[in-house]
C-alpha positions in Angstrom: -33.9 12.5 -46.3 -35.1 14.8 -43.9 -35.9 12.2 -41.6 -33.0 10.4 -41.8 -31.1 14.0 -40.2 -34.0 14.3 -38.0 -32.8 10.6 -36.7 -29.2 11.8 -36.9 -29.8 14.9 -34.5 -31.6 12.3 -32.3 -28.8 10.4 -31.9 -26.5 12.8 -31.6 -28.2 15.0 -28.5 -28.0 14.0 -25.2 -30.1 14.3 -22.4 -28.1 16.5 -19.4 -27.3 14.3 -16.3 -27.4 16.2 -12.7 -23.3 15.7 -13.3 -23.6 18.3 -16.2 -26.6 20.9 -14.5 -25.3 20.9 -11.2 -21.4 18.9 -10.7 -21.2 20.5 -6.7 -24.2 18.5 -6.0 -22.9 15.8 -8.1 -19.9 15.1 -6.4 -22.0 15.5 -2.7 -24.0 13.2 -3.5 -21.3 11.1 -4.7 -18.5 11.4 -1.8 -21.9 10.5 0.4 -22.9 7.0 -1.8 -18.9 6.1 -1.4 -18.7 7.3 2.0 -21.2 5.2 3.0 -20.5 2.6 1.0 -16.9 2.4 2.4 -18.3 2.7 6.2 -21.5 0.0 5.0 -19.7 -3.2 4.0 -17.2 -3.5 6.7 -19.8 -2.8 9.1 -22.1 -4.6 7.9 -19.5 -7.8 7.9 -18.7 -7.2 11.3 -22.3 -7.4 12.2 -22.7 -10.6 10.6 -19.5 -12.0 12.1 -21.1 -10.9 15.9 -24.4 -12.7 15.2 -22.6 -15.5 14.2 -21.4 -15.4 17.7 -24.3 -14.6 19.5 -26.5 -17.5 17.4 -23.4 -19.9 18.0 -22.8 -20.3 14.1 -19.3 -20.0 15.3 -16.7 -21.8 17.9 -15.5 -19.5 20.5 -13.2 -22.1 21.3 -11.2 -21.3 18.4 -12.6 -17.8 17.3 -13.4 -14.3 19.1 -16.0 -12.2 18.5 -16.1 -8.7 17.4 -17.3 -7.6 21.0 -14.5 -9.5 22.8 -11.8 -7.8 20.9 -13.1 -4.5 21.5 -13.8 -5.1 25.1 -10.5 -6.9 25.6 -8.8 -6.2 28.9 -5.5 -6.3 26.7 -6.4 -3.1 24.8 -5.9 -1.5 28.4 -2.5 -2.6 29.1 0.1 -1.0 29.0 2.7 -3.5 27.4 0.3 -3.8 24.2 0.8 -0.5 23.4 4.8 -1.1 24.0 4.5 -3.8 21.5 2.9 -2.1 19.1 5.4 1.1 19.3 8.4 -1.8 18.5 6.0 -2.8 15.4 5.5 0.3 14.1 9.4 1.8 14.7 10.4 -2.2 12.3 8.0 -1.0 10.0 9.0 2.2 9.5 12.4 1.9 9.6 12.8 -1.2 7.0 10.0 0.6 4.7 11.8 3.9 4.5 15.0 2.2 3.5 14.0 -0.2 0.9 11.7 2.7 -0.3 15.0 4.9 -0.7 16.9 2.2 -2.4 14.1 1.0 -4.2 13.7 4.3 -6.0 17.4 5.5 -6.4 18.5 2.5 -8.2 14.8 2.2 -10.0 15.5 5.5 -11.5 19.1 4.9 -12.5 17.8 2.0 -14.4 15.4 3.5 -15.9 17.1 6.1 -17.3 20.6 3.8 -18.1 19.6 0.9 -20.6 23.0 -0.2 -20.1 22.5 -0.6 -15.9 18.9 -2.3 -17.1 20.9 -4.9 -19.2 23.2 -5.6 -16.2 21.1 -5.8 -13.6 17.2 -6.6 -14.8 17.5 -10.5 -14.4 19.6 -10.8 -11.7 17.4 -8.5 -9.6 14.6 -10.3 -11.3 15.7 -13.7 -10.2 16.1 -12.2 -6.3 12.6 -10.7 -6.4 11.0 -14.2 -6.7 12.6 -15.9 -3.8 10.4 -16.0 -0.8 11.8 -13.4 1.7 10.6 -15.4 5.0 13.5 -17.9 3.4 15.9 -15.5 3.9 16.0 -15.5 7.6 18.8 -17.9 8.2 20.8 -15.4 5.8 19.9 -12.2 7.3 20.4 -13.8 11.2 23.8 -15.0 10.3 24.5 -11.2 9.1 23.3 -9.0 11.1 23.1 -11.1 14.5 19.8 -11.5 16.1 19.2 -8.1 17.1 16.5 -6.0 15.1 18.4 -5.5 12.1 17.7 -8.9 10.4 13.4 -7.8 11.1 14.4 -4.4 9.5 16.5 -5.7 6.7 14.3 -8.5 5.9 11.2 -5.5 5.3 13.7 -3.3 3.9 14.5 -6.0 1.3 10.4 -6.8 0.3 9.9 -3.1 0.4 12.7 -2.3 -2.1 11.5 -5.0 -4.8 8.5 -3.2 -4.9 9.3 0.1 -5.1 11.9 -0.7 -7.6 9.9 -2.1 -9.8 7.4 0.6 -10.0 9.8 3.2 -10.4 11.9 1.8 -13.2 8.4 1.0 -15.0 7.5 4.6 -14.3 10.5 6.3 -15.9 10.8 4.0 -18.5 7.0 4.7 -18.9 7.5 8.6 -19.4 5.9 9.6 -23.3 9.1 10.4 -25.9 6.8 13.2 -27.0 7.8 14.8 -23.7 11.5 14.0 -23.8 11.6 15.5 -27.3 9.4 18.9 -26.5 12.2 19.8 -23.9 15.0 19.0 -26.1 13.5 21.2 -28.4 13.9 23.9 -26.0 17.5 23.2 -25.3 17.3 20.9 -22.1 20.0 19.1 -21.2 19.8 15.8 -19.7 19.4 17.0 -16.2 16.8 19.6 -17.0 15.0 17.0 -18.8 15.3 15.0 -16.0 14.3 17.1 -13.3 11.4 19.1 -15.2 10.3 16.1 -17.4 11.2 12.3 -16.1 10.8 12.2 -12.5 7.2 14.9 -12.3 5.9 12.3 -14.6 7.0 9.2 -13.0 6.0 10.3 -9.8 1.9 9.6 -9.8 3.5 5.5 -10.6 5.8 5.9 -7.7 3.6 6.8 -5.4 1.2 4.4 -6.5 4.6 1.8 -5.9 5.0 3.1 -2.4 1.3 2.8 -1.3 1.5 -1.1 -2.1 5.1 -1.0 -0.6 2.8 0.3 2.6 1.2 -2.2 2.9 3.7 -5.3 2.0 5.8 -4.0 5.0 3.2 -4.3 7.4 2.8 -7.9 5.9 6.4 -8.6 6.0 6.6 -7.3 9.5 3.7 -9.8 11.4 5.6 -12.6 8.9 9.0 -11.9 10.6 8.0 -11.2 14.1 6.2 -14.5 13.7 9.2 -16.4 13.3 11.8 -14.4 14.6 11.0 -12.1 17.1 10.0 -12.1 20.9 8.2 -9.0 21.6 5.8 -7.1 18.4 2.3 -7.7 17.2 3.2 -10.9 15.4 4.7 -12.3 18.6 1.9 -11.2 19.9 -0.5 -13.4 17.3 2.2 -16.0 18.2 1.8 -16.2 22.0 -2.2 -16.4 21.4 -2.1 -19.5 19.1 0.6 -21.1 21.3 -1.3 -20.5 24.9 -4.9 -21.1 22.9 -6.0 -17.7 23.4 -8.3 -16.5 20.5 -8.4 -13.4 22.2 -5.2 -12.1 22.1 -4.7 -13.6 18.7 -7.4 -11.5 17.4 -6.6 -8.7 18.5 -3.7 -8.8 16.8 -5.1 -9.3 13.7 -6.7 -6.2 14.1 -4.3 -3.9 15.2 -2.3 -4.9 12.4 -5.4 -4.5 10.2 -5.8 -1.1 11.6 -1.8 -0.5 11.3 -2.1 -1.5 7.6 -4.9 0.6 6.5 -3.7 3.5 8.7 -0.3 3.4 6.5 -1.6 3.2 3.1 -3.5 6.4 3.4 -1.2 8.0 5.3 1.4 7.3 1.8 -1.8 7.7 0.0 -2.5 11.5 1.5 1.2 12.5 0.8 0.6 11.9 -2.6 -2.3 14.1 -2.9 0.3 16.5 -1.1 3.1 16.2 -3.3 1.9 14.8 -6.5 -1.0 16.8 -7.4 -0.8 16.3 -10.9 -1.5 12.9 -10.6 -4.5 11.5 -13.2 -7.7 10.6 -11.2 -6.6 6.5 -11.8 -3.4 6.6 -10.2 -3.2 9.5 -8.4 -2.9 7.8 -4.0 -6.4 9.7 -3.8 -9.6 8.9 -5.1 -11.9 11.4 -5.3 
């Protein structure tokens, strides 16, 4: 008998990690592995992707390296920069508005089952048709000035953000709802105190992929539609065969992507710091 509690207690302690004796060095030493980890891997795959050039793995006919998209002369020009200022001004412009409709109307159904039953399918059936196919639509709307590139994001931008915000609210425990009736909140209050602070960590979590599916949507449509932009830029590369320019590119709208995302990612933190460790925009 006395063993088997002696076994119990054994099983029972645990041994202290450095997490439990000493959590600021912990967390150092944890921010550092990540850190480097996050640093490491790219690095490390751009590395490989240079020797490939300089062992001739890889045909710089077709491909550039690393080094010649760094060292490009095009970097210096001026008109690059020009293009990539018309980029980001689409972007922004056709992100912010579908992100405003996205959650206005992702709200309102959250909250109204009756506005869910009306709309849910029909908005369903929308979601799942290819936006690029919409250009013929949107040109013959809107002309062939910017606002078809800006409605066309807009449009990709609000599916996603719509989504996550009706799934948010809808999402919000009962238990909640019911603690602040019980305290006499009326449906505003409970709204403004209890609904929207709790489906905010999901929103935000919506709007960081909205980031980066409008900086998708916005080398898809200047691809096809437009004559100045990063993707017209990609464009002119594959069309004159200059792997080059193509590349870079790619890698300013790589670099325009990531930038984004944590940009959305850090007003989070800001403005939703309440937000649970696995959905909050940050990651500690």
């Amino acid at each position: 008998m006395k063993g088997e509690a002696q076994t119990g207690r054994d099983l029972l302690s645990r041994v202290p990690t450095l997490a439990d004796t000493s959590p600021r060095k912990y967390n150092k030493r944890r921010r550092l592995i990540e850190t480097f980890l996050a640093v490491g891997v790219p690095g490390s795959l751009i590395a490989l992707w240079q020797l490939g050039f300089h062992y001739e793995w890889i045909d710089n006919r077709f491909y550039a390296s690393p080094w010649e998209i760094v060292s490009s002369k095009k970097l210096r020009e001026a008109e690059l920069w020009s293009e990539i200022w018309t980029s980001v001004q689409r972007m922004l412009k056709g992100f912010f508005a579908g992100s405003l409709l996205g959650v206005l109307l992702g709200v309102l159904m959250g909250v109204s089952r009756l506005l869910r039953a009306a709309l849910d399918s029909l908005l369903t059936a929308l979601y799942t048709v290819p936006k690029l196919a919409l250009i013929p639509v949107f040109v013959t709307l809107f002309g062939f000035g910017d606002l078809p590139r800006i409605a066309l994001i807009a449009v990709t931008v609000f599916f996603f953000v719509w989504i996550s915000t009706m799934s948010a609210i809808m999402g919000v425990e009962d238990g909640y709802r019911e603690a602040a009736l019980s305290f006499g909140a009326n449906k505003w209050q409970i709204f403004r105190h209890v609904l929207f602070p709790g489906a905010l960590p999901q929103i935000f979590v919506g709007l960081r992929i909205a980031a980066g599916v409008a900086v998708l949507m916005l080398i898809g449509v200047e691809l096809v539609l437009a004559s100045d932009g990063l993707g017209a830029l990609i464009e002119k590369g594959r069309t004159l065969f200059l792997p080059e320019l193509t590349y870079v590119g790619i890698a300013i709208s790589a670099l325009l992507g990531l930038t984004f995302t944590y940009l959305v990612r850090i007003l989070g933190r800001v403005l939703v710091p309440w937000a649970p460790e696995d959905q909050t925009p940050n990651q500690n």
